[in-house]
DSSP file (Angstrom, degrees, kcal/mol; ACC not computed):
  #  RESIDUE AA STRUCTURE BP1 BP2  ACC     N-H-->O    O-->H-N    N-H-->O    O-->H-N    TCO  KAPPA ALPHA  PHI   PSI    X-CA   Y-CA   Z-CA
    1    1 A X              0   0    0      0, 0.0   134,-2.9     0, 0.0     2,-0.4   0.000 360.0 360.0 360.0 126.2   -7.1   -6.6   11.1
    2    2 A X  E     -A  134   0A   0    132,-0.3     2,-0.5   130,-0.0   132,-0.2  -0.930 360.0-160.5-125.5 136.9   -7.8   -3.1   11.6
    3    3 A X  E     -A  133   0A   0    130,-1.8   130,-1.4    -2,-0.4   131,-0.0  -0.928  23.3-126.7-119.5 100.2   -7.6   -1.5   15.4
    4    4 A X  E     -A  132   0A   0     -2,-0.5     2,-0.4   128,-0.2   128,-0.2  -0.164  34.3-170.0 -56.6 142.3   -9.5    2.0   15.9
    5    5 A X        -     0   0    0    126,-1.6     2,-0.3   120,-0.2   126,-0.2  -0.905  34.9-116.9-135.5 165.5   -7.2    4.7   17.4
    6    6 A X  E     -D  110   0B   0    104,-1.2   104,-0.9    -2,-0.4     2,-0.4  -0.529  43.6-138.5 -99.9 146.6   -7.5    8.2   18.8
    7    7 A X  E     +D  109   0B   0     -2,-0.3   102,-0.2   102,-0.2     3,-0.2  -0.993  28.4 173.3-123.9 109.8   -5.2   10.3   16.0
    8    8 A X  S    S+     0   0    0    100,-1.4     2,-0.3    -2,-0.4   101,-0.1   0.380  78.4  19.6-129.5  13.9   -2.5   13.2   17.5
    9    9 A X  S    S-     0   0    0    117,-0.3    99,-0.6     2,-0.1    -1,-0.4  -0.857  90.5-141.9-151.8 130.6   -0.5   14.2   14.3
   10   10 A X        +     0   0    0     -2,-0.3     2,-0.3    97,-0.2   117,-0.2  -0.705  44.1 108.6 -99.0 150.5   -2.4   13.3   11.1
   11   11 A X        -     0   0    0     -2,-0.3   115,-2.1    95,-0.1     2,-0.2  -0.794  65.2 -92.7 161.8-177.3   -1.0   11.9    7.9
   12   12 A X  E     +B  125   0A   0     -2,-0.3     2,-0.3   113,-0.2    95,-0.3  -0.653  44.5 172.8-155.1 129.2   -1.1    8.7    6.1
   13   13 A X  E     +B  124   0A   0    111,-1.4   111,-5.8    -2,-0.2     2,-0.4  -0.871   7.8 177.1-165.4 140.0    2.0    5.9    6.7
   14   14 A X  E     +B  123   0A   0     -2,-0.3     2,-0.3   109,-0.2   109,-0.2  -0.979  30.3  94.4-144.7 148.4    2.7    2.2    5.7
   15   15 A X  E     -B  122   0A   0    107,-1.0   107,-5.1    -2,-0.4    37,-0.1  -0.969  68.4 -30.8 174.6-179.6    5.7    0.1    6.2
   16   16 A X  E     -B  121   0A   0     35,-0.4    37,-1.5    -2,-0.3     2,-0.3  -0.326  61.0-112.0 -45.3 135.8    7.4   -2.6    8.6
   17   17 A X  E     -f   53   0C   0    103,-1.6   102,-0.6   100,-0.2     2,-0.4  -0.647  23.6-168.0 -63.6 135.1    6.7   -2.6   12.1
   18   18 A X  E     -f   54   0C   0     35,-1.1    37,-2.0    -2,-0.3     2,-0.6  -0.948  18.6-173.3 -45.1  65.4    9.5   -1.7   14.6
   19   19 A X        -     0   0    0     -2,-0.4     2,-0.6    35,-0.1    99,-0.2  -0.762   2.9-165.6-110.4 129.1    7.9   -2.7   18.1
   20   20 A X        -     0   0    0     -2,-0.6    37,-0.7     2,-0.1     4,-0.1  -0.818  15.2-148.2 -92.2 127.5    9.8   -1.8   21.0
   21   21 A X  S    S+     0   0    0     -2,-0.6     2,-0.2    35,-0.1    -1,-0.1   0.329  74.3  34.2-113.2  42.8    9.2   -3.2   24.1
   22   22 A X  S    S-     0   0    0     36,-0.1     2,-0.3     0, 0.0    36,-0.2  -0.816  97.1 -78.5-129.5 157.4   10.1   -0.4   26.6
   23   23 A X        -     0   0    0     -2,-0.2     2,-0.5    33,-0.1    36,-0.3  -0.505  41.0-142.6 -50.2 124.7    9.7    3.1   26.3
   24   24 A X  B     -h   59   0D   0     34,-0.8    36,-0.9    -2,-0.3     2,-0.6  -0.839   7.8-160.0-135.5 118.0   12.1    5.2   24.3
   25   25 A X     >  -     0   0    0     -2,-0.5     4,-1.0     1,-0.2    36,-0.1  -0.723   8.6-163.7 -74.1 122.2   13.4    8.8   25.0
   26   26 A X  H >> S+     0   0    0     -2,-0.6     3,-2.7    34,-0.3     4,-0.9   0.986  73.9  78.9 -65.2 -40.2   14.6   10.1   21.8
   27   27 A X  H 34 S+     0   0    0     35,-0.3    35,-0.2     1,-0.3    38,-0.1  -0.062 120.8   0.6 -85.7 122.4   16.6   12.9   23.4
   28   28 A X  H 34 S+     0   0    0      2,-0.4    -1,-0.3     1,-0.1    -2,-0.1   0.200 132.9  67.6  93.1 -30.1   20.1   10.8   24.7
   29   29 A X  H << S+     0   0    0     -3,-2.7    10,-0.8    -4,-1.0     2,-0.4   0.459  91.7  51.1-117.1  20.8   18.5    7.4   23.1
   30   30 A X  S  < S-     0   0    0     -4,-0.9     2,-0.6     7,-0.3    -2,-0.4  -0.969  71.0-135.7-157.2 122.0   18.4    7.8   19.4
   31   31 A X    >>  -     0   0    0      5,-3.2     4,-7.8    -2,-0.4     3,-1.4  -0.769  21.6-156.4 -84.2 108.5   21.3    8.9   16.9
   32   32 A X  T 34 S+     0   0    0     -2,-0.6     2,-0.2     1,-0.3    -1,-0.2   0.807  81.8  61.6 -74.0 -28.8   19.6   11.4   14.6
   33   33 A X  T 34 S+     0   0    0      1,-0.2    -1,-0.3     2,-0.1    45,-0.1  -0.058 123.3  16.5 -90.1  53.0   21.7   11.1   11.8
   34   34 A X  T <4 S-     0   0    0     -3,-1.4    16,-0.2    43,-0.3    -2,-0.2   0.217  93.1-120.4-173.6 -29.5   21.0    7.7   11.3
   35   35 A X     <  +     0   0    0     -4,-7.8    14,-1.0     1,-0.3    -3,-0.1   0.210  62.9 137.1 109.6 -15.8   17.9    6.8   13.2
   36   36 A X  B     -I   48   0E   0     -5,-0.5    -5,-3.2    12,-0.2     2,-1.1  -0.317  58.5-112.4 -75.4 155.6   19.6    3.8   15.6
   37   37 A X        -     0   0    0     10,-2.2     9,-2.3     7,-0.3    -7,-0.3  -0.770  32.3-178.4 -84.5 102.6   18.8    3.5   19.1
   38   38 A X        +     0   0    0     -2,-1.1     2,-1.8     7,-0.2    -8,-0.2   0.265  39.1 120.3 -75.8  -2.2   21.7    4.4   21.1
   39   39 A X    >   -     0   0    0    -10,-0.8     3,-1.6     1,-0.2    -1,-0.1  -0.412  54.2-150.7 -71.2  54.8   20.4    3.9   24.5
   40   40 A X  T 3  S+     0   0    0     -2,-1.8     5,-0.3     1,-0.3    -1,-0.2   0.280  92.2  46.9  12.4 -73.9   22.4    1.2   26.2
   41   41 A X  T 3  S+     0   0    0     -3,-0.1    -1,-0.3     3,-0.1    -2,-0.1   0.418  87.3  97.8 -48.8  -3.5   19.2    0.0   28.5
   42   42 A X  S <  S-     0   0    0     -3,-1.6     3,-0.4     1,-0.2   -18,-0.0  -0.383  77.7-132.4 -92.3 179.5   16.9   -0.2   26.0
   43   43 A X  S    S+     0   0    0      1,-0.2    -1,-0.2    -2,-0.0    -3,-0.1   0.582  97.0  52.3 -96.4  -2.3   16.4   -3.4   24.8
   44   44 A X  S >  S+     0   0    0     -5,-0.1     3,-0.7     3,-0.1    -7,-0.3  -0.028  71.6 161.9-129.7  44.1   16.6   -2.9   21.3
   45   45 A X  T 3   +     0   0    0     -3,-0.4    -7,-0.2    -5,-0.3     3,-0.1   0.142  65.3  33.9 -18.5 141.4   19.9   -1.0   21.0
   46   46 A X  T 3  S+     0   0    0     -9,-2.3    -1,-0.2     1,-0.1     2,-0.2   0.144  87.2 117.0  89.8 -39.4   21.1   -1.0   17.7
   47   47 A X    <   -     0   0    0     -3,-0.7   -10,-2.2   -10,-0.3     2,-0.2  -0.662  57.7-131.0 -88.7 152.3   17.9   -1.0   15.7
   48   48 A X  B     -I   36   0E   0     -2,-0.2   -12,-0.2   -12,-0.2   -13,-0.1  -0.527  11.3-160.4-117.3 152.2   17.2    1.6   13.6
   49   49 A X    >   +     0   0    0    -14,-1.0     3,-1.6    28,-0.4     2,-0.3   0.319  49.4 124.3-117.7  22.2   14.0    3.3   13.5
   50   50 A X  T 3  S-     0   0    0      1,-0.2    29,-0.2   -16,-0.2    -2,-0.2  -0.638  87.7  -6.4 -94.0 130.0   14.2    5.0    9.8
   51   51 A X  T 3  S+     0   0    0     27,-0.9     2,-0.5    -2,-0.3   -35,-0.4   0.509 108.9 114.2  77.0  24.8   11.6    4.4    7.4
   52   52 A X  S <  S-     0   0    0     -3,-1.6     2,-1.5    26,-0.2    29,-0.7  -0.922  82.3-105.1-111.6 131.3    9.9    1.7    9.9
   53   53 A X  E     -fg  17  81C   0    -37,-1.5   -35,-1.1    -2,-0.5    29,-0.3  -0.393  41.0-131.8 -46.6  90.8    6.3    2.3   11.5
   54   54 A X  E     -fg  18  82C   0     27,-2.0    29,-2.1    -2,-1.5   -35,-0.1  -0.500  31.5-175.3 -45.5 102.4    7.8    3.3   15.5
   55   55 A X        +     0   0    0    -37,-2.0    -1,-0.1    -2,-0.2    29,-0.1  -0.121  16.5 148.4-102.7  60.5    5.3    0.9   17.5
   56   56 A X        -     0   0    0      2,-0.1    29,-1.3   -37,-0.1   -33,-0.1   0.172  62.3-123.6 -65.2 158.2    5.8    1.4   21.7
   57   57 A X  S    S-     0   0    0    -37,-0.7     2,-0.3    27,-0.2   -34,-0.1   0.429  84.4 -36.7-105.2  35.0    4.0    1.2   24.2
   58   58 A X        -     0   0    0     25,-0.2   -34,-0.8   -36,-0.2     2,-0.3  -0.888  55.1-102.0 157.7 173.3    5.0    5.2   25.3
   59   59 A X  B     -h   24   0D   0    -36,-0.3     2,-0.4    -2,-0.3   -34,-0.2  -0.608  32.6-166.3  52.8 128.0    7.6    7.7   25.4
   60   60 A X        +     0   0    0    -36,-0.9     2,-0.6    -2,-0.3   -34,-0.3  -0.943  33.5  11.6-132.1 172.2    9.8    8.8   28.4
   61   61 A X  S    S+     0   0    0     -2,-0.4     2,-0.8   -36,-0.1     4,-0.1  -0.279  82.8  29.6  71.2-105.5   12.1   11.3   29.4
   62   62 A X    >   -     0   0    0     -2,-0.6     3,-2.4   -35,-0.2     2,-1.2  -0.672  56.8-132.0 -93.2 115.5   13.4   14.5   28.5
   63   63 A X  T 3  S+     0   0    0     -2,-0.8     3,-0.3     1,-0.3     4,-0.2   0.382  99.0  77.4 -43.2   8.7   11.3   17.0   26.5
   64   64 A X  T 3>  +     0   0    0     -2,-1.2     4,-1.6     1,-0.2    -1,-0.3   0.297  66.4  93.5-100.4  11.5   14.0   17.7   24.1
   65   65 A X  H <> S+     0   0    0     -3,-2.4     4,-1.7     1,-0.2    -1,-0.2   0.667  75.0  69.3 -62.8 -14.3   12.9   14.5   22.7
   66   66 A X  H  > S+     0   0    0     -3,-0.3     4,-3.7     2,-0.2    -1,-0.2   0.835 100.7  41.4 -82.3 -50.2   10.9   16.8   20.6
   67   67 A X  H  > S+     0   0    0     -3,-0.3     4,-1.6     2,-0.2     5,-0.4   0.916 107.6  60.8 -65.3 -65.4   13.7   18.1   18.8
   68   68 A X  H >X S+     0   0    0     -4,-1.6     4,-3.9     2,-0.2     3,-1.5   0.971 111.1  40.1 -30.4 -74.9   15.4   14.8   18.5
   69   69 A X  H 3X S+     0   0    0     -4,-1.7     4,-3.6     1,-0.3    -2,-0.2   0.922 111.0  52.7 -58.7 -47.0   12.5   13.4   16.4
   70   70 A X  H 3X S+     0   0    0     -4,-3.7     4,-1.4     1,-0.2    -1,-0.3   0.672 108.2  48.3 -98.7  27.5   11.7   16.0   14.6
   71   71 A X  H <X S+     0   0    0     -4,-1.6     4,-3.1    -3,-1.5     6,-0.4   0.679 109.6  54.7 -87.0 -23.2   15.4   16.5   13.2
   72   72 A X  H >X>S+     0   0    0     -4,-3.9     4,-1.6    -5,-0.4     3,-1.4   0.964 111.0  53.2 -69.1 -49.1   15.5   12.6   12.4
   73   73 A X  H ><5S+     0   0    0     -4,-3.6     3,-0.7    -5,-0.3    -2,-0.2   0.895 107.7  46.2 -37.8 -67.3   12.3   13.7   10.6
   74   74 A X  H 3<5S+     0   0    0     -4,-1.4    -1,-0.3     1,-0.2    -2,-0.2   0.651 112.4  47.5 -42.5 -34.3   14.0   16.1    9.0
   75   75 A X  H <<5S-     0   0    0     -4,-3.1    -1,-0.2    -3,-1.4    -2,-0.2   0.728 115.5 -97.7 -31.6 -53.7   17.1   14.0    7.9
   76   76 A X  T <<5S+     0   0    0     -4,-1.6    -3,-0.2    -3,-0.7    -2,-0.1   0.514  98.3 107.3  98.3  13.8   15.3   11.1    6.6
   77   77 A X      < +     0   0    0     -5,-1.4   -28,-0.4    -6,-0.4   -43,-0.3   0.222  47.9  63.9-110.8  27.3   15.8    9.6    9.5
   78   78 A X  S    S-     0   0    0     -6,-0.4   -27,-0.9     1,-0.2   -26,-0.2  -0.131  89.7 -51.0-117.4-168.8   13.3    9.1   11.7
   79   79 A X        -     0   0    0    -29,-0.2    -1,-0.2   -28,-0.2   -26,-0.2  -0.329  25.0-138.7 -71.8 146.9   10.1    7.0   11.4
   80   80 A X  S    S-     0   0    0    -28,-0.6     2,-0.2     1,-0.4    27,-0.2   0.450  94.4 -12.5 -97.4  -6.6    7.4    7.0    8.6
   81   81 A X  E     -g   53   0C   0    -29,-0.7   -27,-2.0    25,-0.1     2,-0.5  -0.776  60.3-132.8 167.8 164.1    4.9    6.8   11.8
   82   82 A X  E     -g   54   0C   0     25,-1.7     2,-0.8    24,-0.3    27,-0.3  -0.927  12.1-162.1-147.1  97.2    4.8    6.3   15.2
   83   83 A X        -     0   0    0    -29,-2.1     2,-0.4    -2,-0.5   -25,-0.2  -0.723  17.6-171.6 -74.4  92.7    2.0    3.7   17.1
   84   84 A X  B     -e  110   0B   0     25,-4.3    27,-0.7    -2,-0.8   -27,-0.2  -0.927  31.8-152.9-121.3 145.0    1.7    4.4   20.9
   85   85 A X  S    S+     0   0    0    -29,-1.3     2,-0.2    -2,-0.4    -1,-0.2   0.523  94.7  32.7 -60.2 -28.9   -0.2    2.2   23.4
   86   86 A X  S    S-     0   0    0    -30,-0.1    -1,-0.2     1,-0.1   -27,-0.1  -0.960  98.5-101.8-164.3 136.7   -0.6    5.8   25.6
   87   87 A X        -     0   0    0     -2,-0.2     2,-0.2    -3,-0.1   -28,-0.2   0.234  35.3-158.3 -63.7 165.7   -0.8    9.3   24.2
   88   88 A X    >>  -     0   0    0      1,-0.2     3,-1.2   -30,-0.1     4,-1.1  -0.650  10.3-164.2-140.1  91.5    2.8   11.4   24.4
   89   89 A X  H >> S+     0   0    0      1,-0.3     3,-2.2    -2,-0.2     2,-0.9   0.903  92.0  50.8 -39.9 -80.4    2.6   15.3   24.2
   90   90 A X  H 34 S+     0   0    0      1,-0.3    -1,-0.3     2,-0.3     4,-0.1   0.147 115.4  45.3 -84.3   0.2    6.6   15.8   23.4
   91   91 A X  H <> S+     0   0    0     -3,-1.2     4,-2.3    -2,-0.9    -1,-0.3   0.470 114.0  46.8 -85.8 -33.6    6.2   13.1   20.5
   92   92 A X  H << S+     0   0    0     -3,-2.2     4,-0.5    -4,-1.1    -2,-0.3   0.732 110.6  52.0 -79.7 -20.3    3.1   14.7   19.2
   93   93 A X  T  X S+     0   0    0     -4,-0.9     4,-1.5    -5,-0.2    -1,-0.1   0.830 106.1  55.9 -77.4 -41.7    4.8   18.1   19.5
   94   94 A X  H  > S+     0   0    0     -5,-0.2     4,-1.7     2,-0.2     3,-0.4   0.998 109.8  50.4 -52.0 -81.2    8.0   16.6   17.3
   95   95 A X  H  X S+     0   0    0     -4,-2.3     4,-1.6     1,-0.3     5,-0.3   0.759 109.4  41.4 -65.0 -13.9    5.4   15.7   14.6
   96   96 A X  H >> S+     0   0    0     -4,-0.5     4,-3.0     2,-0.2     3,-0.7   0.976 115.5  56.6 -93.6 -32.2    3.4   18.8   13.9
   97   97 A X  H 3X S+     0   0    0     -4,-1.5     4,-0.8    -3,-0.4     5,-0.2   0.774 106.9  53.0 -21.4 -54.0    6.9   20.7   14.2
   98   98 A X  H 3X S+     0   0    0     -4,-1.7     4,-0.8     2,-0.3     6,-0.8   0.668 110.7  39.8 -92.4 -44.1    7.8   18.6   11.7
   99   99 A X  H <X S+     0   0    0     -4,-1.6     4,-0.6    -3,-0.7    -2,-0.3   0.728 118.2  48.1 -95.0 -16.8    5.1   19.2    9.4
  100  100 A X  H  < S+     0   0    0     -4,-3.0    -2,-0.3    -5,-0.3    -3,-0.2   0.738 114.8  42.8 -69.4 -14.0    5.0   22.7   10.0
  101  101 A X  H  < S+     0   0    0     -4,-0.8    -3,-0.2    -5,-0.2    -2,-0.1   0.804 136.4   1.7-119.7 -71.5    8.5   23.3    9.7
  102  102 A X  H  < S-     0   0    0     -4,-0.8    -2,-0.1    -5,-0.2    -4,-0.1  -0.279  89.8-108.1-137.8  56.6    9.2   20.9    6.3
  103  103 A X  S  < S+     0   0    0     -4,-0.6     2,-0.3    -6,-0.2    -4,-0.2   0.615  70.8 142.4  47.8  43.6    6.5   19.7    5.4
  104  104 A X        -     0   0    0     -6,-0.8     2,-0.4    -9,-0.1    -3,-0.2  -0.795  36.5-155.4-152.0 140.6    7.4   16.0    6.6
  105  105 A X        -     0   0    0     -2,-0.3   -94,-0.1    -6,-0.1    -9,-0.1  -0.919  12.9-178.8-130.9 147.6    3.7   14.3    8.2
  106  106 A X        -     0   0    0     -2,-0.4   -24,-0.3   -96,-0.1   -25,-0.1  -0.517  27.0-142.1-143.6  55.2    4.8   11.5   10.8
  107  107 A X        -     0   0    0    -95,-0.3   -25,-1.7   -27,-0.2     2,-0.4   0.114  11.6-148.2 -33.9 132.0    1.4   10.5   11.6
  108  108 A X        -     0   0    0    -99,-0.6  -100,-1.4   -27,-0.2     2,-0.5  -0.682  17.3-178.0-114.2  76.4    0.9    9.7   15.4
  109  109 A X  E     -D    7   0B   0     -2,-0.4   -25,-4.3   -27,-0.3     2,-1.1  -0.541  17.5-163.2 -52.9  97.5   -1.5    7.2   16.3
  110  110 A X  E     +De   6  84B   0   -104,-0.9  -104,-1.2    -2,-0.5   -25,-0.2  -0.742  41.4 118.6-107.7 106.6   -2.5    6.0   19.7
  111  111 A X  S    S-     0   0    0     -2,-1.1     2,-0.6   -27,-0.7  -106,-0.1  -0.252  70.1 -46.5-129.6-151.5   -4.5    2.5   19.5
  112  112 A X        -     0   0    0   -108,-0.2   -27,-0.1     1,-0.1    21,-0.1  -0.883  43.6-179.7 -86.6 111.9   -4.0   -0.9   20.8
  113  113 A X    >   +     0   0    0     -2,-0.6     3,-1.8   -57,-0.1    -1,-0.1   0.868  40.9 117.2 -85.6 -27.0   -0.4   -2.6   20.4
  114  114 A X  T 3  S+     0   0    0      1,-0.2     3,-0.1   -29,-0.1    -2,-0.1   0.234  82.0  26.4 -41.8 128.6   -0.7   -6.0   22.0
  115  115 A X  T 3  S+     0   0    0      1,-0.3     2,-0.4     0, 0.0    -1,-0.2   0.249  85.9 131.9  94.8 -19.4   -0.1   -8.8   19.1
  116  116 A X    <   -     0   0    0     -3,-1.8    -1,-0.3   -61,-0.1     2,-0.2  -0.669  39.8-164.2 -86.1 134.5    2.3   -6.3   16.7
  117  117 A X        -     0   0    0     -2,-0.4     2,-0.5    -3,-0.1  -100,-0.2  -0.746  26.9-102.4-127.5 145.4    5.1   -8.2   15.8
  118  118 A X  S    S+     0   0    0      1,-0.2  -100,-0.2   -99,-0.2     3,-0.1  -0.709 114.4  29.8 -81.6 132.8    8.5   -6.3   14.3
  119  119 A X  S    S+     0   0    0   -102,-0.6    -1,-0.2     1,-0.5  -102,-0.1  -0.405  87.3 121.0 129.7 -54.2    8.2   -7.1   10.8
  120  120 A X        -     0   0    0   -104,-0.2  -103,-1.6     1,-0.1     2,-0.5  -0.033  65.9-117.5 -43.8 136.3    4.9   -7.2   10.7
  121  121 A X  E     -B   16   0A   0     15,-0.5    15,-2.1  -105,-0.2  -105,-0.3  -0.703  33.3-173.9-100.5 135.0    3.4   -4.4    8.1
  122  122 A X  E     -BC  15 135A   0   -107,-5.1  -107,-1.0    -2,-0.5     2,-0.3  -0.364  23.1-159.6-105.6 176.6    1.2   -1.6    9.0
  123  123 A X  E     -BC  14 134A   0     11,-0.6    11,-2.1  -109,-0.2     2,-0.4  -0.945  16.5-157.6-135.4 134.1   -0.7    1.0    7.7
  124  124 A X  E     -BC  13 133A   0   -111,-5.8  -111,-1.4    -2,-0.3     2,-0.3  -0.856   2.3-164.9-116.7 164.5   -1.9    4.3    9.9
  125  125 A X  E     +B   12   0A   0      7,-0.8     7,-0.3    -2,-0.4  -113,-0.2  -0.646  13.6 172.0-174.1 108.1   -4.5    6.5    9.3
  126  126 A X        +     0   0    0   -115,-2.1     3,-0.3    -2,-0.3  -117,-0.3  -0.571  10.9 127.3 -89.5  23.8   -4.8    9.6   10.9
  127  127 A X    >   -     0   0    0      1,-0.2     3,-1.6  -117,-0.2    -2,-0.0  -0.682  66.7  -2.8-138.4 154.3   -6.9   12.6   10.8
  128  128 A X  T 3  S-     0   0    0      1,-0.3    -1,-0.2    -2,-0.2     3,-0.1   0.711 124.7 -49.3  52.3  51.4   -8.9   14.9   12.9
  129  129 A X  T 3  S+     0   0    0     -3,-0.3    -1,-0.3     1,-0.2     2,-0.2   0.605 126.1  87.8  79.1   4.6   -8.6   13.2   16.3
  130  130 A X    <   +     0   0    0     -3,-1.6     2,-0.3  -124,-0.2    -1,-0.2  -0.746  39.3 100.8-131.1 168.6   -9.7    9.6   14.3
  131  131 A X        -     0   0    0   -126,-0.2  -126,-1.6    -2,-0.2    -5,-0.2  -0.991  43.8-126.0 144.6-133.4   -8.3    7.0   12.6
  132  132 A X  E     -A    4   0A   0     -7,-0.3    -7,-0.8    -2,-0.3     2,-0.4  -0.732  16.5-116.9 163.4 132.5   -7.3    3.4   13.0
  133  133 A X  E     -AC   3 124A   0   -130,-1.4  -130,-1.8    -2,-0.2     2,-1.0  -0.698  26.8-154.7 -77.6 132.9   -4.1    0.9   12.6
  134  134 A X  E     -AC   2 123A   0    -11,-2.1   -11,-0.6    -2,-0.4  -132,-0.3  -0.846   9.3-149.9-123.7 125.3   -4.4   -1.9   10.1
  135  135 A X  E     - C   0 122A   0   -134,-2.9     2,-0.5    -2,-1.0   -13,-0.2  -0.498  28.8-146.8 -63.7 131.8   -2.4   -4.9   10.6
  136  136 A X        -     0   0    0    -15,-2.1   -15,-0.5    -2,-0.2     2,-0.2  -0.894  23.2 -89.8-118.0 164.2   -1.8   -6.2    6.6
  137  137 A X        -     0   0    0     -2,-0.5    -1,-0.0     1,-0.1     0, 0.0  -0.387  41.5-104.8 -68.3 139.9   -1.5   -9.5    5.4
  138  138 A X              0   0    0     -2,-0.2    -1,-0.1     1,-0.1   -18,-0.0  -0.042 360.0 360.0 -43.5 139.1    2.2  -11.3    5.2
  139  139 A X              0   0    0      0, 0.0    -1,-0.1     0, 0.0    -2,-0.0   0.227 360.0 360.0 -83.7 360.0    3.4  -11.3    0.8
């Protein structure tokens, strides 16, 4: 199943789904040297978002989330790509940072989440303001 999306940091990404289902600040709600979500409220404390396709349906809070993300990038601890239901400047800011800075693409994809299950495996694909999620079939 493939979902057309609007594209705000381009790059390539496939893995497991993550879907959270609130919004997530990094800055205060994600441990960067390790990638878990630390946020007491969220509802999916505890899970880790390294080396998983990030799928939400938005971003909140502090604009030092920017920083946050792209040092888990930089770690190895952050996301292999990031699926938002509604566009984010401070997430999108993170990833180009991120590939400007070391060379680390966290393509950012905004399309329709409704039906992505965590586990489920994605692929994104990003470039030049296009692109498109594909849900893949289960191994």
């Amino acid at each position: 199943m493939i979902r057309p999306g609007r594209a705000y940091a381009d790059g390539q990404a496939e893995g497991a789904a993550l879907v959270l289902t609130e919004a997530l600040s990094f800055w205060g709600g994600i441990d960067s040297a390790t990638g878990t979500i630390i946020d007491r409220s969220h509802p999916q404390v505890g899970e880790s978002v390294a080396g998983k396709i990030l799928v939400m349906p938005g971003a909140r809070g502090s604009s030092s989330s920017s920083s946050v993300l792209a040092e888990c990038l930089r770690l190895g601890t952050g996301p292999l790509g990031i699926l938002l239901a509604r566009p984010d400047p401070i997430l999108t800011v993170a990833a180009l940072v991120a590939r400007s800075l070391y060379g680390i693409a966290c393509p950012i994809l905004v399309a329709e989440i409704a039906g992505i299950a965590t586990g489920d495996r994605l692929r994104l694909q990003a470039n030049q303001g296009g692109g498109h999620a594909e849900i893949l079939p289960a191994h």
